[in-house]
C-alpha positions as CSV (number, residue, x, y, z in Angstrom):
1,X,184.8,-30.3,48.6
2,X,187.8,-28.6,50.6
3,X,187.7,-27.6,53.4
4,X,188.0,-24.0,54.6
5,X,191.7,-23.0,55.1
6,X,192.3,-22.6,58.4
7,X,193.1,-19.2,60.4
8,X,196.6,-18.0,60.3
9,X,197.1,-17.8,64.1
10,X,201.0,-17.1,63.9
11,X,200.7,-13.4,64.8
12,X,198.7,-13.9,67.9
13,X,199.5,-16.5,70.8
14,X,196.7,-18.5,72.4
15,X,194.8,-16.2,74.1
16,X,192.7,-12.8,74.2
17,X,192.9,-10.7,71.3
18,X,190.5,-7.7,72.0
19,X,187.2,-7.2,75.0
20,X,184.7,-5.1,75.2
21,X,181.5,-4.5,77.1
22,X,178.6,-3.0,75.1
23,X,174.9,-3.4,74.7
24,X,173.0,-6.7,73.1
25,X,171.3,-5.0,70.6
26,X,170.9,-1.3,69.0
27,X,168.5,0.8,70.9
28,X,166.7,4.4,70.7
29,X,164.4,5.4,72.8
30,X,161.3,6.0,71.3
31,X,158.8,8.7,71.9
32,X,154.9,8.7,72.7
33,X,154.0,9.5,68.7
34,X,155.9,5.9,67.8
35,X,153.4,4.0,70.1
36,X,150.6,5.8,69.2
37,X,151.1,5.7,65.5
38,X,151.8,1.9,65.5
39,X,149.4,1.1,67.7
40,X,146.4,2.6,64.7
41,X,148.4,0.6,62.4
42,X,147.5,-2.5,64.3
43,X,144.1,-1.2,65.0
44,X,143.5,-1.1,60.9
45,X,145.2,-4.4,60.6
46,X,143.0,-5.7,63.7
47,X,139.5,-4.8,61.6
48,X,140.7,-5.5,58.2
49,X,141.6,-9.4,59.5
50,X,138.5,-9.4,62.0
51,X,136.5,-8.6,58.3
52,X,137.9,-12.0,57.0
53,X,137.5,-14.0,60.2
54,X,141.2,-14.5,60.7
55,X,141.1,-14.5,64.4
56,X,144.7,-16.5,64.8
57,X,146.2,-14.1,62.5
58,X,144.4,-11.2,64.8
59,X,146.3,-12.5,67.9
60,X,149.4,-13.1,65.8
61,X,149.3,-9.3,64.8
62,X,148.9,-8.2,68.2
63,X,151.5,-10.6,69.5
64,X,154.3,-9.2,67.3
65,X,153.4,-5.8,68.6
66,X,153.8,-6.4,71.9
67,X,157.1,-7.6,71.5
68,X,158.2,-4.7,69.3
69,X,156.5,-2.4,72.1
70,X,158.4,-4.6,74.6
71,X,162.2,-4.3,72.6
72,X,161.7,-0.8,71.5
73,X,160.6,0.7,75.5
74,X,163.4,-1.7,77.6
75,X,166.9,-0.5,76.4
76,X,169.0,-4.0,76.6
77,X,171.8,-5.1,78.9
78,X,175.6,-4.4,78.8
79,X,177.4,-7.9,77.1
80,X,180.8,-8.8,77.2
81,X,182.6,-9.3,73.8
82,X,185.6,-11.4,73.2
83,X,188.0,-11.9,70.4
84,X,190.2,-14.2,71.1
85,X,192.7,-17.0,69.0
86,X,190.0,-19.7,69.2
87,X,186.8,-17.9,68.2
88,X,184.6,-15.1,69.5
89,X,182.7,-15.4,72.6
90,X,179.6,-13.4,73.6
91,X,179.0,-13.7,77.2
92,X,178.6,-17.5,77.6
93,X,178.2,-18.3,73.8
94,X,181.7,-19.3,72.0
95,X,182.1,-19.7,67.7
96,X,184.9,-21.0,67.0
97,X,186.9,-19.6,64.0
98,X,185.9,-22.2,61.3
99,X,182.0,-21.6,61.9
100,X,182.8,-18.5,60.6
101,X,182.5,-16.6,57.2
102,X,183.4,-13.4,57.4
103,X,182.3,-10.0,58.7
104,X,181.3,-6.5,57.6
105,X,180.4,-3.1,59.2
106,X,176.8,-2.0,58.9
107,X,174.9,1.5,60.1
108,X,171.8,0.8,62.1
109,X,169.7,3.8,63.1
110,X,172.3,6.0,64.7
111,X,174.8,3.3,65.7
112,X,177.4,1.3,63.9
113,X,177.3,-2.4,63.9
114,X,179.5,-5.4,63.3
115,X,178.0,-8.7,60.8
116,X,179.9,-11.7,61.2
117,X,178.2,-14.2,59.1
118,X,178.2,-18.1,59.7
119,X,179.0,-20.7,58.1
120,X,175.8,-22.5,59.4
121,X,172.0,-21.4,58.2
122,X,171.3,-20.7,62.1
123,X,172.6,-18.2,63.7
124,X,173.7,-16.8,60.1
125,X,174.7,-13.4,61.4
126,X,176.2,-12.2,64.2
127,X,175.0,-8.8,65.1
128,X,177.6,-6.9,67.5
129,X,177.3,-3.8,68.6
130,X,180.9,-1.7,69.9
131,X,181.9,1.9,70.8
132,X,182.8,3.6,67.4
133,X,186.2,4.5,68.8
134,X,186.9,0.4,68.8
135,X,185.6,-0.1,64.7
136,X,189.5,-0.3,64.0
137,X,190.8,-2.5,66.6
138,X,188.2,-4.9,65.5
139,X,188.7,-4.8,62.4
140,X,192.4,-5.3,62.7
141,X,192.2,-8.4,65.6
142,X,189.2,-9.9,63.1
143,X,191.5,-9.5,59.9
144,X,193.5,-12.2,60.8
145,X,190.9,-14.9,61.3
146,X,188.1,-13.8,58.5
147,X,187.6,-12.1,55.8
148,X,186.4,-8.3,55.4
149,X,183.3,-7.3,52.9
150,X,183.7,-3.5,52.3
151,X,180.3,-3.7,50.6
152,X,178.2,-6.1,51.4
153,X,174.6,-5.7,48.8
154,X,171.4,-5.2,51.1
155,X,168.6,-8.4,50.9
156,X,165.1,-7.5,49.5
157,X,163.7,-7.1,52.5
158,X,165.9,-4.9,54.3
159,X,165.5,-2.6,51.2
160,X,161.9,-2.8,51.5
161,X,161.8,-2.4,55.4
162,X,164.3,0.8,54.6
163,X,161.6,2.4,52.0
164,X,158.6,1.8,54.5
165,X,160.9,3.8,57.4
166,X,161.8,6.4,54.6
167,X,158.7,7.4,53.3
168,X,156.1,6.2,56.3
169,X,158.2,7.2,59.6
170,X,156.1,6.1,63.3
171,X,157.3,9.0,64.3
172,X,158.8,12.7,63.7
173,X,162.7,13.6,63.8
């Protein structure tokens, strides 16, 4: 099998392409309705499992909430973003432009994001978020390096999470 032709780094010398500082990970603060609503979702789960004895999947349940309680009420930290003509670095992490695919621009909640997939099964995608005045320097420092999926088809289960936040919302707009 070939390998993967390799980056055309004639444009660019060694170095920094593009920086930027912005948060790890989409966030919207969420209002009391949210908590209260999920929370009689887990309740109902809680009987419906306690019913049929399944007392590890009880404290499984409960576990996931409290970590989606726990990302949902903490907003996340500022990271530092790098493009450069070796790879991408976030904060301390560095993939290099081989373990690369290619990358794609997504809408999540109310902000945009950028999906770099890998080559590897772990991480797989790169979720990166960026002010929406810096979607076309991006774009043009990642061009060089990978290439761009206009459309990108969703997987089964983001379709399916999308329905359930459609028609079932935790909380009103």
């Amino acid at each position: 099998m070939p390998d993967k032709e390799e980056p055309k780094h004639s444009d660019y010398s060694e170095g920094t392409i593009f920086e930027w500082n912005s948060s790890g990970r989409p966030f919207k603060k969420r209002g009391r309705q949210f908590y209260l609503t999920s929370l009689l979702i887990m309740l109902l789960v809680e009987v419906i499992l306690f019913l049929f004895s399944q007392y590890i999947l009880m404290f499984v349940v409960m576990s996931l909430v409290f970590v989606s309680f726990a990302m949902e009420y903490i907003p996340p930290r500022e990271f530092h973003y790098r493009i450069s003509s070796e790879g991408i670095q976030i904060e301390n992490g560095f993939f290099l432009w081989k373990e690369l695919y290619d990358f794609y621009f997504k809408k999540r909640g109310d902000m945009e994001t950028l999906h770099i997939r890998t080559e590897s099964y772990f991480p797989g995608e790169l979720i990166i978020t960026f002010r929406h005045e810096d979607k076309e320097k991006i774009k043009k420092a990642l061009l060089h390096f990978l290439d761009f999926r206009e459309y990108v088809e969703s997987t089964f289960v983001e379709k399916a999470g999308d329905w359930l936040s459609r028609n079932f919302p935790l909380e009103n707009k």
